[in-house]
Structure formats: structure tokens, C-alpha cells
C-alpha positions in Angstrom: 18.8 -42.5 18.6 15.8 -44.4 16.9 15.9 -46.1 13.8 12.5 -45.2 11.8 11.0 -45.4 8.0 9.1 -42.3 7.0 6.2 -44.4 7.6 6.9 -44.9 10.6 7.9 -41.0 11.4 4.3 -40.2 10.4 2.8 -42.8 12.8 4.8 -41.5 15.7 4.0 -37.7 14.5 0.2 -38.5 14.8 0.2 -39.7 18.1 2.0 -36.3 18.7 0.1 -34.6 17.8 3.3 -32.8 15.1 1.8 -31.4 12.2 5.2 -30.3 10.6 8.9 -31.5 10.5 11.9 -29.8 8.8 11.9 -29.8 4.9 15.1 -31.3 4.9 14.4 -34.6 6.1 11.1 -34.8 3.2 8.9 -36.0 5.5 5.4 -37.4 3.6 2.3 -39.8 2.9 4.0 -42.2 -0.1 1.1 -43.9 -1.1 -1.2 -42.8 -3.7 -3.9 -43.9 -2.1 -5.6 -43.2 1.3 -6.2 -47.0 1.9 -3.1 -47.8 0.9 -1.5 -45.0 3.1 -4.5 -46.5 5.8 -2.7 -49.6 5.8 0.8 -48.8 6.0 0.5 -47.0 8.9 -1.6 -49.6 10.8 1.7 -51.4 9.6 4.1 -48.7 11.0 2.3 -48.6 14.4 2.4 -52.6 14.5 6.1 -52.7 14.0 6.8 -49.6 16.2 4.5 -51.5 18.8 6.5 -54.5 18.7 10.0 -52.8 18.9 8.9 -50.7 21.9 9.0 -47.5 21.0 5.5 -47.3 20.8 3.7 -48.9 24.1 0.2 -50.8 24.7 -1.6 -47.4 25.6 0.3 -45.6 22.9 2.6 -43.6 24.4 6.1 -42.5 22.6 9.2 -43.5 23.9 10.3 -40.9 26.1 13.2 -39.3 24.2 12.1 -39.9 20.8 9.0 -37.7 21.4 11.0 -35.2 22.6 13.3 -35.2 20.0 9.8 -35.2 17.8 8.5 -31.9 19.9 11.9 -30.0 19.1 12.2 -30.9 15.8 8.6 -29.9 15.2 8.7 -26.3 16.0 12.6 -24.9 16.3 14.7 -22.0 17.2 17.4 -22.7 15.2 18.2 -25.2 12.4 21.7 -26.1 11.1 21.2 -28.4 7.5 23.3 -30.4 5.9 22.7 -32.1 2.1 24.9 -34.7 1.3 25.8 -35.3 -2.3 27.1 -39.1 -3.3 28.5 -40.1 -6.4 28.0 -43.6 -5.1 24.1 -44.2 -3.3 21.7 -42.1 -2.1 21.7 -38.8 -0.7 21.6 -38.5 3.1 19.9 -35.6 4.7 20.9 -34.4 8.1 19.8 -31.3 10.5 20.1 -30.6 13.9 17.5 -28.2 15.6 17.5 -26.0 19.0 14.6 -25.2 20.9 14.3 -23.2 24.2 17.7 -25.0 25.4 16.6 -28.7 23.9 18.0 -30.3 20.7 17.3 -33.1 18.2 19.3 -34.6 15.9 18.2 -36.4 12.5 19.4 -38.1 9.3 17.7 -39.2 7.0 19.1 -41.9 4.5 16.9 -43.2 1.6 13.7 -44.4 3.6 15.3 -44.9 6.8 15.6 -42.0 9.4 18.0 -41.9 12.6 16.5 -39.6 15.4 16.6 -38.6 19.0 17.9 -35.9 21.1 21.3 -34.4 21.5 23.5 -32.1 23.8 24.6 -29.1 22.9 26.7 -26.1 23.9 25.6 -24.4 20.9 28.6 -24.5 18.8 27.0 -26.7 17.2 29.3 -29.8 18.0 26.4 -32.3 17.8 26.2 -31.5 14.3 29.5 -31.8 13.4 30.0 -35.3 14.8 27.7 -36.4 13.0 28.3 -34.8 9.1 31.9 -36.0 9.8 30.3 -39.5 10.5 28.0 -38.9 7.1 30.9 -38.2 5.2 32.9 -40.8 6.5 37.1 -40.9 7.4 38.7 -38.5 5.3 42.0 -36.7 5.3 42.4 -32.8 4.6 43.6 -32.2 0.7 46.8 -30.8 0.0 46.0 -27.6 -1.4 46.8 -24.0 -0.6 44.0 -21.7 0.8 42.5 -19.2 -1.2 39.5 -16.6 -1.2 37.4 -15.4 -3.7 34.2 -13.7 -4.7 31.5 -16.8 -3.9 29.5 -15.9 -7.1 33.0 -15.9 -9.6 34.1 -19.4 -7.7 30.8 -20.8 -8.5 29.9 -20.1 -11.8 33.9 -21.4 -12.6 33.6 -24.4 -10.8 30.2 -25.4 -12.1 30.7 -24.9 -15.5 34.3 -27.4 -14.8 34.7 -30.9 -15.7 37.5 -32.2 -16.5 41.3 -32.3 -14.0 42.5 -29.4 -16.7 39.1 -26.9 -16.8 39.0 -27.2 -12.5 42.9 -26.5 -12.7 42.2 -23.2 -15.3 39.2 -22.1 -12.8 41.1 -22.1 -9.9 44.2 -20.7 -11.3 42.1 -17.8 -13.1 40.6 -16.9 -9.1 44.0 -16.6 -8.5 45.6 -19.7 -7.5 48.9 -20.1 -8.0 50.0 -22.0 -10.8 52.1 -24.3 -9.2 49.3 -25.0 -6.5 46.2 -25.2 -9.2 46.9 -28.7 -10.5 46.5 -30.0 -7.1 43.0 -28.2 -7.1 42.3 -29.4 -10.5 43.3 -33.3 -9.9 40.9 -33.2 -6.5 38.1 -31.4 -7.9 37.9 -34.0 -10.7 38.2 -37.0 -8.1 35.0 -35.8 -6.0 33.0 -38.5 -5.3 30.6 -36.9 -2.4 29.9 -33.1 -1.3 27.9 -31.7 1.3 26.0 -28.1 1.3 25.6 -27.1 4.7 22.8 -24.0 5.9 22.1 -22.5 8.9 18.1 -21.3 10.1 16.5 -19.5 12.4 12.5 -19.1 13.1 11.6 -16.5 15.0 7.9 -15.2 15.9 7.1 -17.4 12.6 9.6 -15.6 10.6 12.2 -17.8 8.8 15.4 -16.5 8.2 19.3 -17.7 7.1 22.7 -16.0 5.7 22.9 -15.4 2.0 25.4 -18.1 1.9 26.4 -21.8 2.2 29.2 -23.7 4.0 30.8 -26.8 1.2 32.6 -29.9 1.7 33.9 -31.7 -0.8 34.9 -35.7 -0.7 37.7 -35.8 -3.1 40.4 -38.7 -4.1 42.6 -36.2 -3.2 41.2 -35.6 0.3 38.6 -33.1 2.0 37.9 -29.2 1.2 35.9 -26.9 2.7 34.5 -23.7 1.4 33.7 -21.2 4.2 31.5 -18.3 3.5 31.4 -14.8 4.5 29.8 -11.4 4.3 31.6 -8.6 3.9 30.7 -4.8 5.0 29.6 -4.0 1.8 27.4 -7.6 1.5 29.5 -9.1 -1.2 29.9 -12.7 -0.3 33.5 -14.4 -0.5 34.6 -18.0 -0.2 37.4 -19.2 1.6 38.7 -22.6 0.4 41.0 -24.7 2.6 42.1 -27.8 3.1 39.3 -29.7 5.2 40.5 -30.5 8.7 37.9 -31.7 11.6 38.7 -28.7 13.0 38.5 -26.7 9.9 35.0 -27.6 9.8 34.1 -27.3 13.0 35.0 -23.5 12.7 33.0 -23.1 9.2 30.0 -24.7 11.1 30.6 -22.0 13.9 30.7 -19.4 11.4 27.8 -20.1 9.8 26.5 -19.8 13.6 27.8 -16.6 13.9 26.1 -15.1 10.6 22.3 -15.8 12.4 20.3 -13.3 14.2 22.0 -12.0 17.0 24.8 -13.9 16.4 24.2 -16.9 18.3 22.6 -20.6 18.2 19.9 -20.2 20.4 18.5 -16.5 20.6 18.4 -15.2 24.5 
């Protein structure tokens, strides 16, 4: 992986020749000015020069412009928004193209990125959100589903320990269980939305739905989403295992275009 500003993304993009990058990672000028923008990327190349990863005839480092080339124009796109009570946001997506992958993240002005292998479950990504989010242990909390739309109008309108308790026990939660629900939804101090793309013949598409994890005092949660025959969207919460959210990341897989991460 290489360590770049977002300066320093747009001076290795116009040597590319890489006109676009994915939304996610807000990739843009930042100075009002065009001098000003003229001078920090003479600045960008110098320090890029200097680390390497620009050479004297300037050439890319190898993997880095590949990662670049795949990140510019994918396949498939999995995207993750990360949510801190505590800093920043950190922005992270992993792309396919024609059998090649890239991973970046983005945190405040600084931007990991280089390519990945994957065996398109979409491991890679996984690794690395779980690394995002930091250690965590699953929450103690009984599994339920619901309607997606009734569990997020409840939950967004919640505050306090006793309002998360009363939405989750009015989806059906037992009442002995919803405390546990309420205490951890108040303690969230991080959460990360999670979407899946797919770009085909310039055509961008993605499942009505988002995957959640939720950072809580109390431990992890995941929300897993699903369509059912009839299109109504339901959410499964659980308590948020490594391999719990390996399988919602692999669902959310499932849900693109032919049902796969990289189309045949």
C-alpha cells in the first residue's frame, strides 16, 4: 500500500492519465485558486519524487498505478462509510476489474492504496473495515428481523438507553432482551454503512439496501439486509462476529447482477 494526500492522488492521476476515481474516497482540486492548486501539485510531485514512488522520468510505481488503473474504471465496487463519534470519518472501497483489485481508504487528507488479492468474496475488504473499526467483541443481544424501513425510522428518531430499548422491543424484541439493545445503542461510538456497485456497459447499479455495523460500549452489531420475493426489504440484526460480517459482506455480493463479484 502507498501512503498519499489527495494532492498527491491528483498528481499521480495526471501522469495516468485517470480522469475519474470512486466518489467515495472525494477525490478533488482543494485550492481556490489555479496557482495555488499549480503549486501544490509541483509540491505533490516533489515529495512523491523524493519518496520514490514517482521516478526521474516520471513513471508510477509499479503497483500503485495499477491499483490507480483499476480503481479508475471498475467492475464491481464494495463501499464502506465509517461513522466516528471520536475523529474523522474514514472512507474505504475496494474495486474489481477484469480479475485485478485495489484497495483504498481514505482518512482525513491522507489516503492508503495499492492492490489486493481476491477470491471475490470479498475478503480483502473485510480485513480491512475490521481493521477501520478496530478490536471489537460481538454484543450480547438476541437476533431479530424486521421490516428495514420500520427499524429505521425507530432507531433514528431514538436517543436515549430507554427510547432505543422501546424501538426495539416495539419490532418485537423481547422484553427481557430489549434493554440489552437499548444500553448498546445508546453507547455507539462509531458505525459503518457498507454498499455494494456494479458498472456495467456504463450503467451503474446496487441493491436497494445497506449492510450496518455498529461500534457500541456494549460490543459490535450488524444489520444484514435482504430482499424478499415480493421486494420488501428486512433487516437482520445480530450480534457482530468477524464471521458474521464476513457473511453480510458476501450477501451484499450475492444481491449484484448476476449474483457474483466479478461478472463472467
Amino acid at each position: 500500500m502507498t501512503t498519499l494526500t489527495n494532492d498527491g492522488v491528483l498528481a499521480v492521476a495526471e501522469r495516468l492519465g485517470i480522469q475519474t476515481m470512486p466518489l467515495v474516497l472525494a477525490i478533488g482540486p482543494s485550492r481556490p485558486t489555479y496557482d495555488e492548486w499549480t503549486a501544490t501539485q509541483h509540491a505533490a510531485v516533489t515529495e512523491l519524487t523524493g519518496r520514490g514512488v514517482i521516478d526521474g522520468y516520471g513513471e508510477v510505481e509499479s503497483d500503485l498505478a495499477d491499483a490507480m488503473h483499476v480503481l479508475a474504471k471498475p467492475d464491481r465496487e464494495l463501499v464502506a462509510r465509517i461513522h466516528r463519534r471520536e475523529g474523522g470519518p474514514i472512507q474505504l472501497c475496494l474495486v474489481g476489474r477484469a480479475g485485478r483489485h485495489a484497495l483504498a481508504m481514505r482518512s482525513g487528507d491522507e489516503l492508503d492504496i495499492g492492490t489486493v488479492w481476491s477470491d471475490g468474496s470479498g475478503s480483502a475488504f473485510v480485513a480491512a473495515l475490521l481493521r477501520a473499526l478496530g478490536r471489537g467483541e460481538p454484543a450480547d443481544i438476541a437476533a431479530f428481523t424486521a421490516l428495514a424501513s420500520d427499524l429505521a425510522e425507530r432507531l433514528s428518531t431514538a436517543r436515549t438507553a430507554a427510547e432505543y430499548t422501546d424501538a426495539v422491543y416495539a419490532l418485537g424484541v423481547d422484553a427481557s432482551d430489549a434493554p440489552r439493545y437499548g444500553l448498546a445503542f445508546e453507547s455507539c461510538h462509531a458505525y459503518a454503512e457498507i454498499v455494494a456497485y456494479a458498472h456495467d456497459d456504463g450503467v451503474t447499479t446496487r441493491p436497494p439496501c445497506a449492510a450496518v455495523v455498529y461500534e457500541t460500549g456494549r460490543g459490535r452489531i450488524v444489520v444484514a439486509p435482504d430482499a424478499a420475493p415480493d421486494g420488501q426489504i428486512w433487516s437482520t440484526v445480530t450480534p457482530g462476529t468477524d464471521h458474521r460480517v464476513a457473511q453480510v459482506i458476501s450477501g451484499l455480493i450475492d444481491m449484484l447482477p448476476g449474483r457474483r463479484w466479478l461478472p463472467q
